[in-house]
N, C-alpha and C positions, 0 to 999 in steps of 0.2 A: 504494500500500500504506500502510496507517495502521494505530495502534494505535483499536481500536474505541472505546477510552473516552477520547480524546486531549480534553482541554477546555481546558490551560491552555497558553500557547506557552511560560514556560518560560525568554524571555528570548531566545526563537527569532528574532522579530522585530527585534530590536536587532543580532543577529548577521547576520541578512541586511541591515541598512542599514548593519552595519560593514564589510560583505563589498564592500558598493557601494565603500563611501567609497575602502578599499581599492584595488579596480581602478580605481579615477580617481586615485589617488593612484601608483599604478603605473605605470598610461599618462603622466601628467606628468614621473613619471621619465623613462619614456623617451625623450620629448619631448625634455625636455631634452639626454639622452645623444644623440640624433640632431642635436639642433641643436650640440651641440659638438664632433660628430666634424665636423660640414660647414665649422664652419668653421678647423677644423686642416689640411683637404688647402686650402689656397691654391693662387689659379687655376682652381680647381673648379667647373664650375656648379652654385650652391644649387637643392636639391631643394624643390619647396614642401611645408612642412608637411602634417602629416594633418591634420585635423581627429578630432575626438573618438571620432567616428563616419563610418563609409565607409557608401557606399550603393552598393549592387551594379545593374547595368543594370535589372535585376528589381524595383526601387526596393523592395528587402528591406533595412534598416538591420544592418549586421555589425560586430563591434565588431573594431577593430584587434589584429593582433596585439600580443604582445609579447616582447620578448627580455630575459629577465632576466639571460640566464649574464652578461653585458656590464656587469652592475650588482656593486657590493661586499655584503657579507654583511651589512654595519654599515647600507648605506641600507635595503636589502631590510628587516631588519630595525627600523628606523623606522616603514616604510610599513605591517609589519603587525601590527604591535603593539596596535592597536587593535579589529582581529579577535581577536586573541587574548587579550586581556582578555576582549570579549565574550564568550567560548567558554570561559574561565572563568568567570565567572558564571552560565553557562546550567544553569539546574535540571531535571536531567533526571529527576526523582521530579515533578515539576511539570508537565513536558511529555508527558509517558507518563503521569501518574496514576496514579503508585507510591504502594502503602500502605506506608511504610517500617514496621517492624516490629523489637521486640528478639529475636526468638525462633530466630532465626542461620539459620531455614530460608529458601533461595535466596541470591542474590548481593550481597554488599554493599558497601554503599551508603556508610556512611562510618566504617572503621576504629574510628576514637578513640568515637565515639558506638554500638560497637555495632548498628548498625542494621543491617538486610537489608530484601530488597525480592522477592518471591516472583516466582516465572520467570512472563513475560509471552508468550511461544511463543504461546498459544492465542487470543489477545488479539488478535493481530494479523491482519490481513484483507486482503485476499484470502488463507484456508488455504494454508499449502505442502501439497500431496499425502501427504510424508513428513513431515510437523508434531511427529511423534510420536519420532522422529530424533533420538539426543544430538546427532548433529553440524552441523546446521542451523544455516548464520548466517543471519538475516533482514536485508535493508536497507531502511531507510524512504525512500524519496526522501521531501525537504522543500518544494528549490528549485531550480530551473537556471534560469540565466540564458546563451543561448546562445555560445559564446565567450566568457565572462569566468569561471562558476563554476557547481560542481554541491554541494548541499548534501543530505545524508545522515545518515541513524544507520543502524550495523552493531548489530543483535542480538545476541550471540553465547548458545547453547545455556546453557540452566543447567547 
C-alpha cells in the first residue's frame, strides 16, 4: 500500500539505517549480558556464543533473538536514541507529498506555523472498499526486516 504521489522518502531512508544500527547495537547488548551472566554461575560450562546471525538447517539466515526485559531503561535507552532522533527529523509533508497549506482545512501539520495538510484517504492505493468511512485508519507498510523490525505509517481519518 502506498501513497500514489509518494516521491520524496522524507528522511525515510536514514531511519531505516538507524533502525539497522539499532538492532546490532541491541544484539551486542545482549551479547554482552549473556557473556556476563556465564561467567557469574562459576563451574559452569560456557555456552558458545551466537554469532550475529543463526542459520537454520534450511540455510534460511534468522536473526537472533533478543531479550531486552534483562537490560536497564538507561542502556535500552542509549541504544535507541539514534532511531529516535531519526524519527524526528522525518518529514512527513515530504514523504507523502503534502501540500501544506494556511487555510486550517484538514489536519495539521505544525501548530505554531498554522499550517494544514488536506486528508490524503483517496490518495492512497490499493482503495479501502469503505475509503469513504470517517473511521478508516490506513497503514502504509514501508519496511520489514524479518525478526528484527516492521516499519509503518498509521493514516488516521480526517
Amino acid at each position: 500500500m502506498c501513497v500514489s504521489t509518494m516521491a520524496n522518502d522524507g528522511g525515510l531512508r536514514k531511519v531505516f539505517q538507524s533502525a539497522d544500527l539499532v538492532y546490532n547495537q541491541l544484539l551486542i547488548l545482549d551479547q554482552h549480558k549473556l557473556h556476563d551472566n556465564s561467567n557469574v554461575a562459576a563451574g559452569d560450562k560456557r555456552k558458545p556464543s551466537r554469532s550475529l546471525s543463526e542459520v537454520s538447517s534450511s540455510s534460511i539466515i534468522k536473526s537472533p533473538k533478543i531479550n531486552l526485559s534483562q537490560h536497564s531503561s538507561a542502556s535500552l535507552r542509549r541504544a535507541v536514541t539514534p532511531l529516535i532522533r531519526s524519527m524526528e527529523q522525518l518529514d512527513a509533508a515530504a514523504l507523502l507529498s503534502l501540500n501544506p497549506n494556511q487555510d486550517g482545512n484538514g489536519a495539521v501539520l505544525d501548530p505554531k506555523k498554522g499550517s494544514s495538510v488536506p486528508p490524503i484517504h483517496d490518495r492512497i492505493v490499493p482503495y479501502h472498499r469503505f475509503h469513504r468511512a470517517e473511521n478508516t485508519v490506513r497503514y502504509l507498510h514501508a519496511r520489514e526486516v524479518a525478526d528484527k523490525y516492521t516499519v509503518g505509517i498509521f493514516i488516521f481519518p480526517p
